[in-house]
C-alpha positions as CSV (number, residue, x, y, z in Angstrom):
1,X,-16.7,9.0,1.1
2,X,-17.1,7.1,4.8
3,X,-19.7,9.0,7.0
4,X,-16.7,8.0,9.8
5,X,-13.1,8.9,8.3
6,X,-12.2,8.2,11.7
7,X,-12.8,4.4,11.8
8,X,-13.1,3.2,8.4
9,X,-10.1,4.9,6.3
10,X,-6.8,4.2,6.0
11,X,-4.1,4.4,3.6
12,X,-1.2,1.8,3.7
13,X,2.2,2.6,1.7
14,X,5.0,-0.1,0.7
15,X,8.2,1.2,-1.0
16,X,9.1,-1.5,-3.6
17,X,12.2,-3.5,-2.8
18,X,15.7,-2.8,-3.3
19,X,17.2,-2.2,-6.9
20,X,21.0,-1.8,-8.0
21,X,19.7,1.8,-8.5
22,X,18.0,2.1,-5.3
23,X,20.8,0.4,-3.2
24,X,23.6,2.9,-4.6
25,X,21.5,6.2,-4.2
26,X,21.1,7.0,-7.9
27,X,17.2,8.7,-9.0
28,X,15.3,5.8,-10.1
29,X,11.6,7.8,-12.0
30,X,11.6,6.2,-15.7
31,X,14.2,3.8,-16.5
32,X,12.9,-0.2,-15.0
33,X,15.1,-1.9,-13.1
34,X,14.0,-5.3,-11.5
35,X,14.7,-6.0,-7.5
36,X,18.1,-7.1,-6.8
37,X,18.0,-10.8,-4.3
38,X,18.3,-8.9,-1.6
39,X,15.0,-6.9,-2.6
40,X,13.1,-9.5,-3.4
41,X,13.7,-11.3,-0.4
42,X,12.7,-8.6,2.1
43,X,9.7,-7.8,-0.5
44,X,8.4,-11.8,-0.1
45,X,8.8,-11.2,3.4
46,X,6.3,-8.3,4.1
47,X,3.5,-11.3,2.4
48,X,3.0,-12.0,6.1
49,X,2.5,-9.1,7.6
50,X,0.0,-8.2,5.1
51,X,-1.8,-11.6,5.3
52,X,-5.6,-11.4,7.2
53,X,-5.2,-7.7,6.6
54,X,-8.4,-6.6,4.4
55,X,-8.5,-4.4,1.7
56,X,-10.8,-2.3,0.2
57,X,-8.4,-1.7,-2.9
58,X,-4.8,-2.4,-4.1
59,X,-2.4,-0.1,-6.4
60,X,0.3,-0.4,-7.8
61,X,2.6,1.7,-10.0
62,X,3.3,0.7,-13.5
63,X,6.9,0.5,-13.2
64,X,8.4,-3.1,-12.6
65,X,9.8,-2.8,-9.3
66,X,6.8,-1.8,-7.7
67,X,4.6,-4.4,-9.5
68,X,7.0,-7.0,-8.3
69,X,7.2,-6.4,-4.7
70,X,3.1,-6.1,-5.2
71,X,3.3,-9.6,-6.8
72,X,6.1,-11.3,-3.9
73,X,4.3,-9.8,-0.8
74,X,0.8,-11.3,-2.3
75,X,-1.0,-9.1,-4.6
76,X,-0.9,-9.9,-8.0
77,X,-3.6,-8.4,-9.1
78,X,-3.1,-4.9,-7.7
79,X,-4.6,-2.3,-10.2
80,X,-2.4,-0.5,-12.5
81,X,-2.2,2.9,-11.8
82,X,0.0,6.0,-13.0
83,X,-0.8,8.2,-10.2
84,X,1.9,6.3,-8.9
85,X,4.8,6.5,-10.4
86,X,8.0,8.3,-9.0
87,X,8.6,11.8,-9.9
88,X,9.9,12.2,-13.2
89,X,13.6,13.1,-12.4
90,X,14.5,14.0,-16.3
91,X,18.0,15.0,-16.7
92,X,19.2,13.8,-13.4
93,X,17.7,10.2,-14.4
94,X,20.6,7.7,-12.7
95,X,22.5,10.4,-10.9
96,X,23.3,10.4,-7.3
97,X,22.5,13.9,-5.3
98,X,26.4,13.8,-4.6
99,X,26.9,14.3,-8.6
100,X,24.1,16.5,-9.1
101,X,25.3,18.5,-6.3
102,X,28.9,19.1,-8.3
103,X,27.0,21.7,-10.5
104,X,24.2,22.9,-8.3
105,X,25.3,23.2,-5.2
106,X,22.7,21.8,-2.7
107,X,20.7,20.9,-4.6
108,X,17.0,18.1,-3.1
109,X,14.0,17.4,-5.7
110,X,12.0,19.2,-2.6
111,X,14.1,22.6,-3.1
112,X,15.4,22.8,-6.5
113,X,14.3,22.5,-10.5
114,X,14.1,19.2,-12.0
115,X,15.5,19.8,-15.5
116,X,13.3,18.0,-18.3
117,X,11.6,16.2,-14.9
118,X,8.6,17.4,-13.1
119,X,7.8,19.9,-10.6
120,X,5.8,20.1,-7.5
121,X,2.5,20.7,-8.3
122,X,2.8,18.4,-11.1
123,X,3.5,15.7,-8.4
124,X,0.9,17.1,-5.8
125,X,-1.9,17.2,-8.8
126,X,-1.8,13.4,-9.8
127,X,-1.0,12.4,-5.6
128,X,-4.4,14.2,-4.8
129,X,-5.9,11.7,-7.0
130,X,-4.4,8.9,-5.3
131,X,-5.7,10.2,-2.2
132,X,-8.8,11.2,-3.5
133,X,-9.7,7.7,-4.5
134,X,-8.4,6.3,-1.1
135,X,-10.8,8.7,0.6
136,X,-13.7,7.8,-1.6
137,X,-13.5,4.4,-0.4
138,X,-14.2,2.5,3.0
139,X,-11.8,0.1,4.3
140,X,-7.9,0.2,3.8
141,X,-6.4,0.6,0.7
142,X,-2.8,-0.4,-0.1
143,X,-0.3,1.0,-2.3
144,X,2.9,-0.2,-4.0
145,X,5.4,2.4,-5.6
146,X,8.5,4.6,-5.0
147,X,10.5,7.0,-2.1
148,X,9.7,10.5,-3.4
149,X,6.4,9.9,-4.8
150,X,5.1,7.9,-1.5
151,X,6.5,10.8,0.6
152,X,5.1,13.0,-1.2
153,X,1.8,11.3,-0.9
154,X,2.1,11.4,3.0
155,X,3.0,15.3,3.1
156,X,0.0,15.9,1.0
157,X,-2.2,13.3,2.9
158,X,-1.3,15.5,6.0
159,X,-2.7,18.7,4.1
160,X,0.8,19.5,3.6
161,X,3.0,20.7,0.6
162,X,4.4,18.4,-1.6
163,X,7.7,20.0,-0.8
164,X,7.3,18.8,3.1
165,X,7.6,15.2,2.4
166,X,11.7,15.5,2.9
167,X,10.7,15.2,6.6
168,X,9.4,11.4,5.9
169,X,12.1,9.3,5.1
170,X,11.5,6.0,3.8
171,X,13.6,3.0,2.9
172,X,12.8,0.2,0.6
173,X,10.3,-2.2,1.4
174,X,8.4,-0.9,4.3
175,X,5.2,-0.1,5.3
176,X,3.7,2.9,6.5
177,X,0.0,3.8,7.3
178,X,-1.6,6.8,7.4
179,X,-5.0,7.4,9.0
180,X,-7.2,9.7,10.9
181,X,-7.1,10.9,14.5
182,X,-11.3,12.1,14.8
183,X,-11.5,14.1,11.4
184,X,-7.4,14.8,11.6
185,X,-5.4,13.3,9.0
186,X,-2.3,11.6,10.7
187,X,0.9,9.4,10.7
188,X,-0.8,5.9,12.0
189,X,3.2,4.4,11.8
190,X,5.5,5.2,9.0
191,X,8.8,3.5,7.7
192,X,8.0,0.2,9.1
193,X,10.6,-2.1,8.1
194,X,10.6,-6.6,8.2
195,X,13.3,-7.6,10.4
196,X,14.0,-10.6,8.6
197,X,15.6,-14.0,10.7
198,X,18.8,-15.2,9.9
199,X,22.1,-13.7,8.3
């Protein structure tokens, strides 16, 4: 780990792009969906922001929309890793909170069971890895996957439970960093999003 936490690491976050799935509020964990155009284009567009930005390692989660976006904003060859990928959302794979919600009412994946799916410390046990190998390393290192499981990340990068990350909302392709203040773990900027030119 850095001798100086406070200078040398960072963690920076990009949701993959948009997906039919994505777009129309339905939980996305398993099933692959590619990026719709609209997705793709806002995921070429972050290449730019990212470019002369140095990196000590790049992730990305296994599932095609997350290897994608890593792929159009410039990193190919980001590393495989399963850490990353969204919580599991079993049963309520493809169904919008709205629907769930019909048969248990007020129901959030932060607050309530996720039948056949995973639970929170599941989720917090494989994110402390990610973290854990972020830590270990100086430099920045980037990381492409998904809403829940990057928000997650952030609540538990901020020694927080897994459950707090429905304070961080995050919308497809954007970048957040997370940092130190000192020896502090913080929010360096969060839901960051390319304002792209034109129509």
């Amino acid at each position: 780990m850095s001798a100086d936490p406070t200078i040398t690491t960072e963690l920076w976050l990009i949701r993959h792009g948009e997906t039919e799935w994505s777009r129309d509020g339905r939980h996305t964990s398993t099933t692959d969906l590619p990026l719709t155009d609209k997705g793709a284009e806002v995921a070429r567009s972050l290449g730019p922001r990212l470019a002369g930005v140095e990196f000590a390692q790049v992730f990305t989660s296994p599932r095609t929309r997350a290897r994608v976006t890593a792929e159009l904003a410039g990193f190919p060859d980001a590393a495989v890793d399963d850490d990353l990928v969204e919580w599991a959302y079993g049963d309520y794979e493809g169904i919008t909170t709205a629907e769930i919600r019909e048969t248990v009412p007020g129901w959030t994946v932060w607050s309530h069971p996720v039948p056949g799916g995973e639970d929170a410390q599941q989720v917090s046990e494989r994110l402390d890895r990610v973290i854990a190998r972020a830590r270990a390393n100086d430099g920045r290192t980037l990381v492409f996957a998904h809403g829940h499981s990057l928000r997650a990340l952030t609540a538990r990068w901020l020694e927080q439970s897994v459950t707090d990350g429905r304070y961080y909302r995050l919308d497809t392709s954007t970048l957040s960093v997370l940092g130190y203040e000192r020896e502090t773990p913080v929010l360096l900027r969060w839901n960051s999003a390319v304002a792209l030119v034109g129509p």
